[in-house]
N, C-alpha and C positions, 0 to 999 in steps of 0.2 A: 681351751686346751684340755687333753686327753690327759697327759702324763703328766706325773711329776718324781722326785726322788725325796723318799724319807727316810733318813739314817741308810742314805748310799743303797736304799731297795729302790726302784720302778712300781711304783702304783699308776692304777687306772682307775680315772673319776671315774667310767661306769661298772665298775667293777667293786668300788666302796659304795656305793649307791644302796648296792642291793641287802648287805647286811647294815644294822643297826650299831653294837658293837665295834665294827672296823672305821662305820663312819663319824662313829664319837672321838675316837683314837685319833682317827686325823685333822677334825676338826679344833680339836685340842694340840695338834704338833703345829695348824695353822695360825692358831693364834699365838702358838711361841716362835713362828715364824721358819720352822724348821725345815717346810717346805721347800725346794729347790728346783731352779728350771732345768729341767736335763739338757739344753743345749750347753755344751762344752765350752762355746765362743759367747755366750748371753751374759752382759754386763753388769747388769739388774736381773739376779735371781732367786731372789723372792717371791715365792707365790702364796696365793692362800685357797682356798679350797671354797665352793659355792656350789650351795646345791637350796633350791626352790621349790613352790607349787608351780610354776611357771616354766622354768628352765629347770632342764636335767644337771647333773651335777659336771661339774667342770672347776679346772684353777684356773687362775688370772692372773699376772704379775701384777707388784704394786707398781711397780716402774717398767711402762711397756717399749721404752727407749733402748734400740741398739740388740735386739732378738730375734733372728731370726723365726724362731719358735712363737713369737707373739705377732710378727707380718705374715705368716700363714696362718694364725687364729683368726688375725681379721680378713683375711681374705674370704674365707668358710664362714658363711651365712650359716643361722639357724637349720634352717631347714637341709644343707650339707651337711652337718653336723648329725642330725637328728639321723640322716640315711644312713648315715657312714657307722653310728653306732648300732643301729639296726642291723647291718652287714655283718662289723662284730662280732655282737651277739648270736646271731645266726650259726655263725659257722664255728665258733665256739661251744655253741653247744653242740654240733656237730662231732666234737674232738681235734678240731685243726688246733694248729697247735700258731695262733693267730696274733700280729699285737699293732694298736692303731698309732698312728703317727711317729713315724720312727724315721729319724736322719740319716739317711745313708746317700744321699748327692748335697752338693756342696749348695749352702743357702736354701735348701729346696727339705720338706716334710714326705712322707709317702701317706697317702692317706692308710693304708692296712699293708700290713709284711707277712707273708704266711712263709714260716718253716715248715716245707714237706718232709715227708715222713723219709726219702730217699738223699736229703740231706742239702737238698736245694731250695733257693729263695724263690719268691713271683714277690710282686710290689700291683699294689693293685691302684689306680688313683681314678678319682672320682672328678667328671670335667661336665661342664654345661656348656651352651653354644658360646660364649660369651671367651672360651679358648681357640687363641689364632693358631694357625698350622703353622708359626715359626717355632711356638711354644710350644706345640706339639712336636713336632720335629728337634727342638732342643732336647725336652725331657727325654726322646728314647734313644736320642743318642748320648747322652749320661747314663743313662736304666745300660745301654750296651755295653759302656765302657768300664762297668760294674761286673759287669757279669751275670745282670739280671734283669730276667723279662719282666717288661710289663704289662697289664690287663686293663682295660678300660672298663668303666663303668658309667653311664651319662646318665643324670640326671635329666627328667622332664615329663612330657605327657606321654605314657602308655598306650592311650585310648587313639594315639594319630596314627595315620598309617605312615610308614615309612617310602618312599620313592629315593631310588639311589641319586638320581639325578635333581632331584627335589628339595633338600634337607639343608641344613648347616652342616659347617666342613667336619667339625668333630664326627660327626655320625658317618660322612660319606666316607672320610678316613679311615675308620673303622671297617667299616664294610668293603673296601677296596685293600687294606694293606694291613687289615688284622693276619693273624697267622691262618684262622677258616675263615676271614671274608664273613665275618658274622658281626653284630651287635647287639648289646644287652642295656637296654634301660629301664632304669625305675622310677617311681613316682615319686611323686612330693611329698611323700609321707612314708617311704621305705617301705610299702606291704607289700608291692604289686611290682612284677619284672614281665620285660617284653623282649623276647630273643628275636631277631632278624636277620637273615640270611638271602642276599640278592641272588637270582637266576640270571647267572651270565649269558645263558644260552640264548640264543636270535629263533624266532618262531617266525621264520620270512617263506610265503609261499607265489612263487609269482612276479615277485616287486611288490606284495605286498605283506606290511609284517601285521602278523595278529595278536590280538589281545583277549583276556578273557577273565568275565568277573571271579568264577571258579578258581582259576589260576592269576592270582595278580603277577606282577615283577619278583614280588618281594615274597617269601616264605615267613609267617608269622607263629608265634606260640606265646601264649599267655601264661604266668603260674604264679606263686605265693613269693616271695623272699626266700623262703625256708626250703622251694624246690630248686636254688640254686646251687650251684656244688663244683668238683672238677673231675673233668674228663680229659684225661691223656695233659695234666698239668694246663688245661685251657677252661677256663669261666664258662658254662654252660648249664641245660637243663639234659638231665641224665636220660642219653638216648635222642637227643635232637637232631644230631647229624645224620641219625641212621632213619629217622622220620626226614627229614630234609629231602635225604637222596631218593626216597619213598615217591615223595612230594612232585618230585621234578620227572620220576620216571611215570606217573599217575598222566601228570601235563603232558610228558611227550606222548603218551596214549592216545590222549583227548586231541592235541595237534592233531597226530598223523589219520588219526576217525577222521578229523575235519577237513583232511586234505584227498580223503578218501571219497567224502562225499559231493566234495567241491570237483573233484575228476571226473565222478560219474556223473554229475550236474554237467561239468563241459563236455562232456562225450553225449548226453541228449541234444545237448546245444546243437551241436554240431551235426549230430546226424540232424536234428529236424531243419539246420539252414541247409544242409545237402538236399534233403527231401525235397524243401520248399525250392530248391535252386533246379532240382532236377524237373520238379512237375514245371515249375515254369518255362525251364526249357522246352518242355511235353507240348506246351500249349504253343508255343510259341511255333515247334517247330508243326503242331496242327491248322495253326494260322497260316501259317507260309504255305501248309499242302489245297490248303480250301483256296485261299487264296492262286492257286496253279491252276485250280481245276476250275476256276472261274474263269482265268482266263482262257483256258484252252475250251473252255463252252463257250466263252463270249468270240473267239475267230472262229466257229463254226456258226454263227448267226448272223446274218448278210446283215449291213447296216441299212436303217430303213433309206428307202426309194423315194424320191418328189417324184411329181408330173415331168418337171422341166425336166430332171435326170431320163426319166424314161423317153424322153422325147427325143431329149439330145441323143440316147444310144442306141434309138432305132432307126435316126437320121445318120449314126455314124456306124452301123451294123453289118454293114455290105463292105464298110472298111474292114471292120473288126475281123470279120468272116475270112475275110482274103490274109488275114494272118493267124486265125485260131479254128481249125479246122471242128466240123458237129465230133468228130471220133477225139478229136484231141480234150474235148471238152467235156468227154461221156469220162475217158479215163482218169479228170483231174477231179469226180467228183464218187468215182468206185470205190474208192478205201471209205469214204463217209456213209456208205449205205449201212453200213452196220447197227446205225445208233438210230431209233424210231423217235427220240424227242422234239429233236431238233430240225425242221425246213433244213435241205440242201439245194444248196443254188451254188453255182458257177461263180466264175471269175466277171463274168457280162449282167450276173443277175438273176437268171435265168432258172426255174425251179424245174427239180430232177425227180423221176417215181420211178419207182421198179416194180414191174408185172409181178402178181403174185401167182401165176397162174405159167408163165414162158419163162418167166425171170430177166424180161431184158429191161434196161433203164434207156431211159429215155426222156424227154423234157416231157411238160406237162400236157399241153398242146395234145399227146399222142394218147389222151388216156379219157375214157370215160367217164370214170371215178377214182378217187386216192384220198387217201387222206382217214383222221378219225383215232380214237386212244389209241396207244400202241402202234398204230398205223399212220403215221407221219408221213412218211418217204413210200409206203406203200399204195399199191392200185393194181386195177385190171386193163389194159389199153383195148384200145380199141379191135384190135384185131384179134386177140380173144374173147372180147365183149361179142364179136359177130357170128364168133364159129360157135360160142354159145349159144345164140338166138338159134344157127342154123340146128344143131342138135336137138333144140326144143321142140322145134316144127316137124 
């Protein structure tokens, strides 16, 4: 226990502690027993005064039956204790005008009451994970119905990171329905505070939501005890919020670069699947042109001839004759003279030359010579071949 009453005054064990003189004083009023519980309702209230190498100074009732004020002593572990007077002191020396363990809900201790200079209370209370959300929810609706806010402070490791989704409920609490959606914990030895503030904001591009070591969820800041203080009547490190908002517009920076480069990644994408779709249509549609001009070389090339074919179609030729006239069969073979590659023969077989010399075509039969590079379909027939000879002579 913090407090006690001597001669109807409010002492603070750490507060007789530090002088020599005031601690003799009371040690002397404790063994005349003068000590008293400041709970109003405490049945046994007699304390006495203890101060150690081991433990800091604190009273104790001799009879811990029926006190309120001694079921919240044992509830507060050493090590609660030890942070809560660190706090104190803290802010104390500060000038707050501070006092630890002080009654003001029914059955229940505050760990520290600060009187602001503007004439109003805050209650600050110190909780570890081991506080269920009905008891959290109890206490601030009494802290309400008072007329006075309360501040959380959680004891635990510093050094963890915090994930909102992650954590025990005191801390999600805090972070979700503190008044800034922030939390402050300190260590297990009262030197060391870790401020925490969740990024509500969604970093979703695509259907996909991003994450980054740079930017966690969570907004962190480390400092001493002694950099803790209040801002705008809220428990904080002086200048957090406005680092906070720094924090988050730094991230959306780093987002929206990411998103930036992630567009122009899909816009190469994309054109190079266009590219790639286009040429292969190229080829494709170059295949299908080789492929035309194949074919249309392959019906200008007669299919090869047996003996027996020839046989049969010059025992059935006199028929053929009497239905496909020599002029009918000169004209269905004139559009193909054009092209020197390719043999031109007839619907019957029949191979066609045209004079280079008269220009007429004619079957082969009629010609001297024909043939040769370039000169496929080409020759001299015979009836130029002789009016040559005769010219020679």
């Amino acid at each position: 226990m913090e407090n006690a009453l001597w001669n109807g005054q409010l002492v603070i064990a750490t507060d007789i502690a530090k002088g020599y003189l005031l601690e003799k004083e009371i040690r002397k009023a404790s063994s005349r027993k003068e000590l008293h519980c400041p709970d109003p309702e405490c049945q046994h209230p007699i304390l006495r005064y203890c101060h150690g190498e081991i433990k800091g100074a604190f009273f104790a009732h001799l009879n811990n039956e029926q006190c309120d004020y001694a079921v919240f002593d044992k509830e507060n572990t050493l090590i609660m204790r030890t942070v809560r007077r660190n706090i104190y002191e803290s802010f104390k020396n500060k000038g707050y005008n501070v006092c630890p363990e002080v009654k003001i809900l029914v059955h229940h201790y505050t760990h520290l009451l600060f009187d602001m200079a503007e004439g109003s209370k805050i209650a600050v209370e110190i909780g570890t994970q081991r506080l269920s959300a009905n008891r959290i929810d109890s206490l601030t609706d009494e802290y309400r119905k008072v007329g006075i806010p309360v501040k959380w402070i959680v004891l635990g490791n510093t050094d963890t990171p915090v994930r909102e989704n992650q954590t025990f409920f005191l801390k999600r609490y805090l972070l979700n329905e503190s008044i800034n959606k922030d939390l402050l914990v300190v260590n297990w030895d009262g030197t060391e505070v870790a401020q925490y503030k969740a990024d509500p904001n969604k970093y979703e591009y695509n259907g996909r939501i991003f994450s980054s070591d740079n930017y966690p969820d969570t907004y962190t800041e480390y400092a001493t005890l002694s950099d803790l203080t209040f801002e705008d009547n809220e428990l904080s490190f002086a200048g957090y919020h406005e680092r906070y908002q720094e924090w988050v517009a730094k991230k959306r920076a780093a987002f929206n670069k990411k998103i930036k480069l992630l567009e122009e990644e899909n816009r190469k994408r994309l054109e190079e699947i266009h590219r790639q779709a286009k040429e292969k249509s190229e080829l494709f549609r170059e295949k299908q042109e080789r492929l035309r001009r194949n074919k249309s070389h392959q019906s200008l090339i007669a299919p090869p001839v047996s003996i027996a074919d020839v046989q049969k179609k010059q025992a059935s030729s006199t028929v053929v004759t009497m239905d496909i006239t020599y002029e009918q069969l000169r004209q269905e073979v004139l559009p193909r003279m054009v092209q020197q590659e390719i043999q031109i023969r007839d619907s019957l077989g029949r191979r066609w030359i045209k004079c280079e010399i008269c220009g007429d075509v004619e079957t082969e039969d009629k010609f001297g010579s024909y043939g040769g590079i370039n000169h496929v379909n080409l020759g001299v027939c015979y009836n130029c071949s002789r009016k040559n000879r005769k010219f020679e002579h």
